[in-house]
Backbone as JSON, one array per atom type, in Angstrom:
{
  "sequence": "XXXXXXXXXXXXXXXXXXXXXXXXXXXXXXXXXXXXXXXXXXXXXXXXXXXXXXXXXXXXXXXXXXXXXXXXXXXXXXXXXXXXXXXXXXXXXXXXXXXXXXXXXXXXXXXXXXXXXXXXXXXXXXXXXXXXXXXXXXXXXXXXXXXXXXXXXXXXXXXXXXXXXXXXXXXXXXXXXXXXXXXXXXXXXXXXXXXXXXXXXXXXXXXXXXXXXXXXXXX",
  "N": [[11.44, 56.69, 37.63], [12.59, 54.66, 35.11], [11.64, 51.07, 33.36], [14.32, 51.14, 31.79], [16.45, 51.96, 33.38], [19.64, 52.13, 34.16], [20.44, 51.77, 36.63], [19.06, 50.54, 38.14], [18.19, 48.46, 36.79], [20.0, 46.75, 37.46], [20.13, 46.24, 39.98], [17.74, 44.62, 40.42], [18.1, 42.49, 39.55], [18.84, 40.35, 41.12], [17.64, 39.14, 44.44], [19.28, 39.92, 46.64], [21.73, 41.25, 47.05], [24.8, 40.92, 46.92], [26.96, 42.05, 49.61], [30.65, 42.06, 49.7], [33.66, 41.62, 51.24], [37.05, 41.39, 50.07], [40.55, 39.53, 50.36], [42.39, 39.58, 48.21], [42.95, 39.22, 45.11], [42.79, 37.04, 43.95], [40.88, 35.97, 45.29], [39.01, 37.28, 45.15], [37.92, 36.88, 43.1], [37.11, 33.61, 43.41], [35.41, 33.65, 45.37], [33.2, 35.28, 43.99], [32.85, 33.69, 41.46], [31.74, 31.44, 43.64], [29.09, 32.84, 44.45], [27.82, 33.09, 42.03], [27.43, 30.49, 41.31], [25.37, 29.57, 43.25], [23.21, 31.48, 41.84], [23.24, 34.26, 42.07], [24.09, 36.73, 40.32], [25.11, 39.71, 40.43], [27.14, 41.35, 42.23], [28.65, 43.15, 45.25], [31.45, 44.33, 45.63], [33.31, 45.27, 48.69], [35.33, 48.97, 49.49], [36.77, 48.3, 51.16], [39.85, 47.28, 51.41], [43.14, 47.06, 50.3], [43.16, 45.6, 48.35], [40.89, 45.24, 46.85], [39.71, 47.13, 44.27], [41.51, 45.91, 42.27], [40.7, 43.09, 42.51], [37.77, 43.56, 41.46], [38.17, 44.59, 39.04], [39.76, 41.8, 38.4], [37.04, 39.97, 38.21], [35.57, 41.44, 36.45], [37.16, 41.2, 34.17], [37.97, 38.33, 33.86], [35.29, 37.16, 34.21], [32.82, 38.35, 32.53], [30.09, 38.16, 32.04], [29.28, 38.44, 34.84], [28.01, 41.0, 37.1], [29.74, 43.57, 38.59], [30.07, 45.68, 41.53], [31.3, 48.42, 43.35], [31.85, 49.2, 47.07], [31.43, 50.76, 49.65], [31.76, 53.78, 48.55], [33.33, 56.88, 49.32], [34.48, 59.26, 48.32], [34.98, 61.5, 45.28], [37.46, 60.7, 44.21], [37.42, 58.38, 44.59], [35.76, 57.09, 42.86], [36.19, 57.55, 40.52], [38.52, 55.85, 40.61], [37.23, 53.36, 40.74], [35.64, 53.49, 38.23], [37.48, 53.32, 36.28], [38.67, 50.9, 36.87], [36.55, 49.17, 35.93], [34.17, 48.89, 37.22], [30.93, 48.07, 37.46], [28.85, 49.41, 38.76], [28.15, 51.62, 41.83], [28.14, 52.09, 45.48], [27.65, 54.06, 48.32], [27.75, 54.35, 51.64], [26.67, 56.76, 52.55], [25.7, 60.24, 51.86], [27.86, 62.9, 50.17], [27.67, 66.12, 48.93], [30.04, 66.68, 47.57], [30.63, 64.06, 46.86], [27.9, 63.61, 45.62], [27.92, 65.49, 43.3], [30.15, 64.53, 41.45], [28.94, 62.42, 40.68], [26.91, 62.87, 38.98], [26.23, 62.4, 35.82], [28.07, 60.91, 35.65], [30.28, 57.87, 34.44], [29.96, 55.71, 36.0], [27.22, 54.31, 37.48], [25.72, 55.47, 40.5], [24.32, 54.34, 43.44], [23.31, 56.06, 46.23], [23.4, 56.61, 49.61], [21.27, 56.7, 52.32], [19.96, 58.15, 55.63], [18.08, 59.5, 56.14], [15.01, 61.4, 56.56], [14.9, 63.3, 55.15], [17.43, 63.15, 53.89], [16.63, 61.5, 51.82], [14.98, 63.06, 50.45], [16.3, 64.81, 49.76], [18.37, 63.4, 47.83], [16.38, 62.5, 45.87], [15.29, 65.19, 44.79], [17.9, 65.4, 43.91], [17.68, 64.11, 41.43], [17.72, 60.95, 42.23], [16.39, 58.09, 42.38], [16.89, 55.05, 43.03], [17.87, 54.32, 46.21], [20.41, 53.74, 49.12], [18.98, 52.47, 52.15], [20.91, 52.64, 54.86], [22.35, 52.14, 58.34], [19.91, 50.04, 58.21], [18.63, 47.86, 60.06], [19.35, 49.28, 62.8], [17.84, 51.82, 62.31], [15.33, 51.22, 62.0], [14.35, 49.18, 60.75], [11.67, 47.24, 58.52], [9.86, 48.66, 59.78], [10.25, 51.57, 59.78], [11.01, 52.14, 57.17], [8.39, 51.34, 55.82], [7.62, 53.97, 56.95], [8.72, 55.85, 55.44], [8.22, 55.15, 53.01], [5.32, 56.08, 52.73], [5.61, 58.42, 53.15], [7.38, 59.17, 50.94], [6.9, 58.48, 48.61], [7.51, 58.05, 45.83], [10.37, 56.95, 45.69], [13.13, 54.36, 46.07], [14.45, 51.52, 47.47], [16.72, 49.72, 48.56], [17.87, 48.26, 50.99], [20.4, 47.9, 53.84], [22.48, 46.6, 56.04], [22.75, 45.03, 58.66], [20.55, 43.61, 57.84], [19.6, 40.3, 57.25], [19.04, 36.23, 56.63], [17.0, 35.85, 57.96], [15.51, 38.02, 57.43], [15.33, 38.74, 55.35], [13.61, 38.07, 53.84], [11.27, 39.37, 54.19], [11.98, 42.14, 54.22], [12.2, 42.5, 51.47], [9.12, 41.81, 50.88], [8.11, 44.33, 50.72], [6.7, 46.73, 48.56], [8.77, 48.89, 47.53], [10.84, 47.88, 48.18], [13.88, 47.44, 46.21], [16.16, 45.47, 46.09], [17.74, 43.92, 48.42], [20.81, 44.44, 50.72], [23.38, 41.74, 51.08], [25.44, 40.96, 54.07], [25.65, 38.48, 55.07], [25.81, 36.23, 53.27], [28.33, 35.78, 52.99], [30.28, 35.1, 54.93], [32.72, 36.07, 56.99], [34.95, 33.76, 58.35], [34.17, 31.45, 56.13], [35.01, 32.19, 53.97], [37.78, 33.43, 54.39], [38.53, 30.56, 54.88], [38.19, 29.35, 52.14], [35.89, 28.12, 52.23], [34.03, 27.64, 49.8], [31.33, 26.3, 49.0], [29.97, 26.18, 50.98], [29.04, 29.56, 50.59], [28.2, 29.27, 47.97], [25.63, 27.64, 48.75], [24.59, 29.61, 50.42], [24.32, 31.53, 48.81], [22.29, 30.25, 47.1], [20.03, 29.76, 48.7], [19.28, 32.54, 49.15], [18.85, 33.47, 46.45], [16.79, 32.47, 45.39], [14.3, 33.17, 46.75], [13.44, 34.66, 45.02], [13.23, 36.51, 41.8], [13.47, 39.96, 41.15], [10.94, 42.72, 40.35], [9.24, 44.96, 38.54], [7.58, 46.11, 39.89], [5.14, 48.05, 41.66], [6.4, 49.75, 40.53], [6.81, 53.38, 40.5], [5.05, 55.54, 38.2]],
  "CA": [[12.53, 55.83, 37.13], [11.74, 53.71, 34.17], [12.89, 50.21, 33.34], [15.44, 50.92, 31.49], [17.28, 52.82, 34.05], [20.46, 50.96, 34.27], [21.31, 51.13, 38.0], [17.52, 49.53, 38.14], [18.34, 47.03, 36.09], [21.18, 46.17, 38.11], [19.2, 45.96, 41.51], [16.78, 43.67, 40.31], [19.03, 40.86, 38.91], [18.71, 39.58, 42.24], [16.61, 39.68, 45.37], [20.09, 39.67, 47.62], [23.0, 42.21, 46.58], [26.45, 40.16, 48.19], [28.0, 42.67, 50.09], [31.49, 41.23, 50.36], [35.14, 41.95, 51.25], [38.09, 40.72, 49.93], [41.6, 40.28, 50.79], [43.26, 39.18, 47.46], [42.07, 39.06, 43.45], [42.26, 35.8, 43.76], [39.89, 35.22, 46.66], [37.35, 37.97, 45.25], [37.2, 35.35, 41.79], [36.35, 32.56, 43.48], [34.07, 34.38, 45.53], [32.57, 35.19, 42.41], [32.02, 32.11, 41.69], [30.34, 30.54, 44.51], [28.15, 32.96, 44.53], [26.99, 32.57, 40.64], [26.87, 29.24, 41.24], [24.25, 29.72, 43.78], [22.4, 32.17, 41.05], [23.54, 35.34, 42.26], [25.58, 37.15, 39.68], [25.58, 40.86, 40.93], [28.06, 41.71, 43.72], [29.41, 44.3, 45.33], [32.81, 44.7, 46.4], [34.04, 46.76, 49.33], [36.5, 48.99, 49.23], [38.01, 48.42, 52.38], [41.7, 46.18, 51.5], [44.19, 47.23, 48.85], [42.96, 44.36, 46.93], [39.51, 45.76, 46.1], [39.86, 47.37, 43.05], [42.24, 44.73, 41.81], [39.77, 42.41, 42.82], [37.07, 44.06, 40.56], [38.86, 44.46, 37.62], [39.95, 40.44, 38.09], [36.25, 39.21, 38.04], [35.4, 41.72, 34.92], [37.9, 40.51, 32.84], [37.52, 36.79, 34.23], [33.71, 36.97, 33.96], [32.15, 39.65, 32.03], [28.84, 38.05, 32.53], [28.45, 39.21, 35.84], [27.63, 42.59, 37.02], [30.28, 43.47, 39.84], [30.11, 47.12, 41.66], [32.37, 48.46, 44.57], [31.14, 49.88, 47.86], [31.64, 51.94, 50.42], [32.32, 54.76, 48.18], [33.23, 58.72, 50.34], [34.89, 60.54, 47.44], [35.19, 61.41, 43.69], [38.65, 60.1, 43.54], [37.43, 56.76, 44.31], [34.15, 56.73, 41.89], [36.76, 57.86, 39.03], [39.38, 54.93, 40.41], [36.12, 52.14, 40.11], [35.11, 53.52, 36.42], [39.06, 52.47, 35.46], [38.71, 49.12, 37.21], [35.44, 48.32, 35.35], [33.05, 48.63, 38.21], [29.31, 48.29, 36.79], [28.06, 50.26, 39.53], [29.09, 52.04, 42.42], [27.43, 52.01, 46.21], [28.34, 54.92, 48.9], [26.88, 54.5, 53.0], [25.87, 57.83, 52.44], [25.8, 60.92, 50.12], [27.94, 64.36, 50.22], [27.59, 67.13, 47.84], [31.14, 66.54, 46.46], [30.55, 62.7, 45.82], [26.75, 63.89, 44.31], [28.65, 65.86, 42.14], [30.57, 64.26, 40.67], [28.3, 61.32, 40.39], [26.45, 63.14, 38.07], [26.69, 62.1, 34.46], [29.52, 60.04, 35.53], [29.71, 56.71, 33.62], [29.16, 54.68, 36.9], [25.87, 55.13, 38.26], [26.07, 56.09, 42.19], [23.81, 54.19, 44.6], [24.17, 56.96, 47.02], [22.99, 56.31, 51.03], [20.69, 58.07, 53.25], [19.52, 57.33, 56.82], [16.98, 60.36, 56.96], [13.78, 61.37, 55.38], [15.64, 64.79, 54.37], [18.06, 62.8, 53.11], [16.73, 60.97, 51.13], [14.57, 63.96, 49.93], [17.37, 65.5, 48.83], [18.56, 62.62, 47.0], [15.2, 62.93, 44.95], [15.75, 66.2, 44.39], [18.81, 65.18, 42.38], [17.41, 62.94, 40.43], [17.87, 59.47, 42.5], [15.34, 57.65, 42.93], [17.39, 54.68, 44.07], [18.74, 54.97, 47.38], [20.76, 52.77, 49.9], [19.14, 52.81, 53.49], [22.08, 52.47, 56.1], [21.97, 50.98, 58.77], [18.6, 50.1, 58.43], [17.96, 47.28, 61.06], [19.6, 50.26, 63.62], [17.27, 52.59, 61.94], [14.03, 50.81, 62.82], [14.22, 47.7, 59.84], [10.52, 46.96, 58.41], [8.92, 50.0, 60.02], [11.34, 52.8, 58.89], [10.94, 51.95, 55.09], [7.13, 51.53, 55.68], [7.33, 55.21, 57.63], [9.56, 56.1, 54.23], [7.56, 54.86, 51.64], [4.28, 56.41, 53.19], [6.31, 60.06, 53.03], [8.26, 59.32, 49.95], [6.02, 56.97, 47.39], [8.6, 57.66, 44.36], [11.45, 56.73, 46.31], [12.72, 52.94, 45.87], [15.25, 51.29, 48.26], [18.23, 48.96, 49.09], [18.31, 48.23, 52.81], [21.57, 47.02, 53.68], [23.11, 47.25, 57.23], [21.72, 44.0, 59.97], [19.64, 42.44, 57.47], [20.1, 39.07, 57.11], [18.65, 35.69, 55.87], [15.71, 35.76, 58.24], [14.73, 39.2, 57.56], [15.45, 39.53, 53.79], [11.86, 38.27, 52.85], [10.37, 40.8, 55.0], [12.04, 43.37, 53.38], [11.91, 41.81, 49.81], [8.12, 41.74, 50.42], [7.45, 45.85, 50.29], [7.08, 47.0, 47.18], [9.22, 49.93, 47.63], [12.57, 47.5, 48.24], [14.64, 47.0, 44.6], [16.96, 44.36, 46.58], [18.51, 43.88, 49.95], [22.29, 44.27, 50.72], [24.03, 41.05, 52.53], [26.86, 40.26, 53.95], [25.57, 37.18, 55.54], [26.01, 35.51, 51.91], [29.92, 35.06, 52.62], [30.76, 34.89, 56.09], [33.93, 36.43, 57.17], [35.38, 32.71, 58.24], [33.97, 30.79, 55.15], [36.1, 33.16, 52.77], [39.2, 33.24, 54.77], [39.22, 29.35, 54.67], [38.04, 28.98, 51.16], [34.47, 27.3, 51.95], [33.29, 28.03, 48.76], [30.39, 25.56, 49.18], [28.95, 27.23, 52.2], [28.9, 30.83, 50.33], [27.33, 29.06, 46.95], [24.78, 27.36, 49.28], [24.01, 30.82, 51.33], [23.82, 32.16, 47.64], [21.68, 29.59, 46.35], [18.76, 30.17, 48.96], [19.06, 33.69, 48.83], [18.42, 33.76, 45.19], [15.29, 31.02, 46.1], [13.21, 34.04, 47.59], [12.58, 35.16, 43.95], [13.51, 37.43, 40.95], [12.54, 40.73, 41.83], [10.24, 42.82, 38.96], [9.43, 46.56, 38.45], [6.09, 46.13, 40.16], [5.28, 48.97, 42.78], [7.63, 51.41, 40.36], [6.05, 54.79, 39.99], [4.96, 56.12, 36.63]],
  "C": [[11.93, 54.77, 36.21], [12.42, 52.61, 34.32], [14.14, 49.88, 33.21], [16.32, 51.57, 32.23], [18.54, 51.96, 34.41], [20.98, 50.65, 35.44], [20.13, 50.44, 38.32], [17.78, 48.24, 37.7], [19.35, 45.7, 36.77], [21.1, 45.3, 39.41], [18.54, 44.86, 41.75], [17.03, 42.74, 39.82], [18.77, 40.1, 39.66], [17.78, 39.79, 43.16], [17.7, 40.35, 46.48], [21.06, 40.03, 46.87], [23.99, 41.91, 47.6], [27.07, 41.12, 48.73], [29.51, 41.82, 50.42], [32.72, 42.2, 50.64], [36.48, 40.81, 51.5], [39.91, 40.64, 50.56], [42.74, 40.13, 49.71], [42.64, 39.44, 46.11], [41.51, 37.96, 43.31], [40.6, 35.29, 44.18], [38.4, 36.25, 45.86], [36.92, 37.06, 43.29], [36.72, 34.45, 42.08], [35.74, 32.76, 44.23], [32.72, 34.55, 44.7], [31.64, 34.42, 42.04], [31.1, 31.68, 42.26], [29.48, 31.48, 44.45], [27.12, 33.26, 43.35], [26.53, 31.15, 40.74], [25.55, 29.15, 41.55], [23.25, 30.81, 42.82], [22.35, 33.6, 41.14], [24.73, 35.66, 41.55], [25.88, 38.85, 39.24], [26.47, 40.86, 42.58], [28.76, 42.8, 43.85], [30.9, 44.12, 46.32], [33.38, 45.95, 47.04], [35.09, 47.72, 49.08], [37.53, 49.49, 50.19], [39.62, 47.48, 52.97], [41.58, 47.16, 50.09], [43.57, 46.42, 47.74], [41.63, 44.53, 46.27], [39.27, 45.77, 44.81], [40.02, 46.48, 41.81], [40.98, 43.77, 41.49], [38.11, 42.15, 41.98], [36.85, 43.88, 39.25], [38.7, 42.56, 37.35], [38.94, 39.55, 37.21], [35.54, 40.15, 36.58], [35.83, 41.21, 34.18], [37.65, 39.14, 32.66], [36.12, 36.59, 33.79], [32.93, 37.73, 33.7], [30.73, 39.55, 32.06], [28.02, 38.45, 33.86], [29.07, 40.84, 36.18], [28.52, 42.73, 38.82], [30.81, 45.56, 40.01], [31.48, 47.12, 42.76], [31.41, 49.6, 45.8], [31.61, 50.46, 48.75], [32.09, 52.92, 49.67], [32.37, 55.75, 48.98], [33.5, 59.53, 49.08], [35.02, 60.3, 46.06], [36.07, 60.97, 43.67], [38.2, 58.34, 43.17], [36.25, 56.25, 43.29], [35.61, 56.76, 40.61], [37.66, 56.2, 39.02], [38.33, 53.34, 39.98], [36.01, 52.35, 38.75], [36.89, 52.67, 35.79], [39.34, 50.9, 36.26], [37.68, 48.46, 36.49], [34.1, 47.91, 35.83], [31.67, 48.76, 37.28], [28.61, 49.29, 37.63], [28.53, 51.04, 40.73], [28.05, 52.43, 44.35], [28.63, 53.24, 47.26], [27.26, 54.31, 49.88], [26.19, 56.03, 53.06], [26.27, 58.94, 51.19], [26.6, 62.94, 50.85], [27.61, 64.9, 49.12], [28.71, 66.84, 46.97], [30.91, 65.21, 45.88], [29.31, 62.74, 44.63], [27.22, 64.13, 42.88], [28.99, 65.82, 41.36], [30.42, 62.51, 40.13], [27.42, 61.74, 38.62], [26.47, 63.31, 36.33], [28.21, 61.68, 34.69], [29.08, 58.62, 34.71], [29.49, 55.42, 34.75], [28.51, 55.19, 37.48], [25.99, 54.68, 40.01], [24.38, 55.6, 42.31], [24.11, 55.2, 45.73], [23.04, 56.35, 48.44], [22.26, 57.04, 51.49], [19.95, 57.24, 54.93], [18.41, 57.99, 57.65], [16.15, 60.64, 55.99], [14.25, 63.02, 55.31], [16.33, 64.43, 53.75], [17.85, 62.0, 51.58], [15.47, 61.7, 49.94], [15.49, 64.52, 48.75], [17.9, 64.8, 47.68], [17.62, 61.99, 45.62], [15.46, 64.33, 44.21], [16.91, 66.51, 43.32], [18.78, 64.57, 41.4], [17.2, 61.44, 40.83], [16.39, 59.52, 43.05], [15.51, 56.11, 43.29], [18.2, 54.59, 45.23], [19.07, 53.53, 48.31], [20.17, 53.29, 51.48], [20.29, 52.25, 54.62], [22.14, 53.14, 57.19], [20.43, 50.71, 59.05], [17.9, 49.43, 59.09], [18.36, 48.88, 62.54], [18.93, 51.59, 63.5], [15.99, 52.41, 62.11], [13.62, 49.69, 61.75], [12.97, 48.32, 58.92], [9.94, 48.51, 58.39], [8.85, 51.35, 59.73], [10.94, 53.07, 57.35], [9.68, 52.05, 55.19], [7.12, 53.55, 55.99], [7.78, 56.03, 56.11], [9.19, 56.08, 53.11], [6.23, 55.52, 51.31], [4.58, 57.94, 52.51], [6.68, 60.07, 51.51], [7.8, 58.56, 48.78], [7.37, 56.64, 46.9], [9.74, 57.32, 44.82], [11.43, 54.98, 46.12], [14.18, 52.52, 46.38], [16.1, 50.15, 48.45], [18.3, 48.97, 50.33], [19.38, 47.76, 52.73], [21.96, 47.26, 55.4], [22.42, 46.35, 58.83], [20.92, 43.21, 58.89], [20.12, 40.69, 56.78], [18.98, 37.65, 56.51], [16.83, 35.25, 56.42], [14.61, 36.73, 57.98], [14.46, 39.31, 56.21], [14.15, 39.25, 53.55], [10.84, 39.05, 52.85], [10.59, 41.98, 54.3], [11.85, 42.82, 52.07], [10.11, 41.95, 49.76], [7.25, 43.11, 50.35], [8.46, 46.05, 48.83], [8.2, 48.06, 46.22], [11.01, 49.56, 47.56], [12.9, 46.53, 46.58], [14.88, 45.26, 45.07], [17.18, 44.59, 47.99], [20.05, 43.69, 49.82], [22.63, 43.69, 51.78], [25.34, 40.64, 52.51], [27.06, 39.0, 54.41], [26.06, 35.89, 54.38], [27.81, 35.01, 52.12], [30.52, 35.66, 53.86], [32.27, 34.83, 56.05], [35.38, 34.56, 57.26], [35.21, 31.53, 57.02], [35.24, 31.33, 53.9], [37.05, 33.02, 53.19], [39.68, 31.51, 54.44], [38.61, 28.49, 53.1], [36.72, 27.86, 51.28], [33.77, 27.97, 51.24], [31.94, 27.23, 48.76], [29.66, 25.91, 49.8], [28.29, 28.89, 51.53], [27.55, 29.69, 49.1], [25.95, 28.38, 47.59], [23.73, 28.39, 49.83], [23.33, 31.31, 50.13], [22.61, 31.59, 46.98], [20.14, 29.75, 47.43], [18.52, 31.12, 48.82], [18.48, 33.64, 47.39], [16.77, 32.95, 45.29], [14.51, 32.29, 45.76], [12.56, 34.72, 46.36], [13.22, 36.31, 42.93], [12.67, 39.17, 41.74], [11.93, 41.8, 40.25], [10.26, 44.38, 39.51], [8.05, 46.62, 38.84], [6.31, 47.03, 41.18], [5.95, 50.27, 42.14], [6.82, 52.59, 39.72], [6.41, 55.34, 38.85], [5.85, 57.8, 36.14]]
}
């Protein structure tokens, strides 16, 4: 994977990829927000409410400066319904054959998931060479990705799934992890009651821990 690979490029904006979920357009803009403020200005949006999509679209049009994906993808319908919202990128918990599919030379590039070292074979095999591990504290954290990276050099990873603000540096410090995916960044109660201050704060150490670079990336 070279630099210019553009779901690479995407990864490494940050050290800390916001997992969030919204329940309005509104709420996923000023979401947004706080967490640019704090220096984080990739995010991914779930797509588990109606308002997702919506939600997507909002902060494209609103703020074309940042880079906003959608996640949990399962099926091609919903990769095709992100490309017409404006998604920059597109994250799945794991990977079938039909979503591969029709990932392939699609115009949003597919983060696809894996939680096994076949899987994420295979996902080489198609070409990826970034991959989301999920759940990867329930998968063995730290030691997993070392066991993973040992097996798999060219392989280069996204933990997401338990990790949080004590762990992210741990993972942030193998060379093998792009970013980390959190949802600790915007706490289910902070968002519902509009403590935007608390998220841009969460955001603002997270980003702290460092830019992340293309060091470790196989030739």
């Amino acid at each position: 994977m070279s630099a210019a690979d553009p779901l690479l490029e995407l990864l490494v904006r940050g050290p800390v990829l916001p997992v969030v979920t919204v329940e309005t357009p509104a709420m996923g803009l000023q979401l947004a927000d706080a967490l640019a403020a704090g220096g984080l200005t990739t995010l991914e949006v779930t797509l588990r409410t109606d308002a997702a999509l919506d939600a997507i679209r909002a902060i494209r049009d609103a703020r074309p400066e940042l880079k906003v994906g959608a996640g949990t993808l399962r099926d091609p319908a919903q990769l095709d319904a992100c490309a017409r919202a404006g998604a920059a990128f597109a994250v799945s918990p794991g990977a079938t054959a039909r979503l591969l599919d029709a990932a392939a030379g699609h115009d949003v590039p597919l983060l696809p998931g894996a939680a096994t070292p076949g899987e994420v074979m295979a996902l080489l095999d198609r070409g990826h060479r970034a991959v989301k591990i999920f759940p990867v504290e329930t998968l063995g954290g730290i030691a997993f990705l070392n066991a993973l990276t040992g097996a798999l050099p060219e392989a280069r990873f996204c933990p997401s799934g338990g990790v949080g603000a004590a762990s992210a540096p741990d993972y942030l410090a193998l060379a093998s992890v792009l970013s980390v995916g959190g949802s600790w960044l915007a706490p289910a109660e902070a968002v519902a009651s509009g403590d935007w201050a608390r998220v841009t704060d969460r955001a603002r150490a997270a980003a702290a821990l460092g830019p992340r670079s293309h060091a470790g990336e196989p030739d």
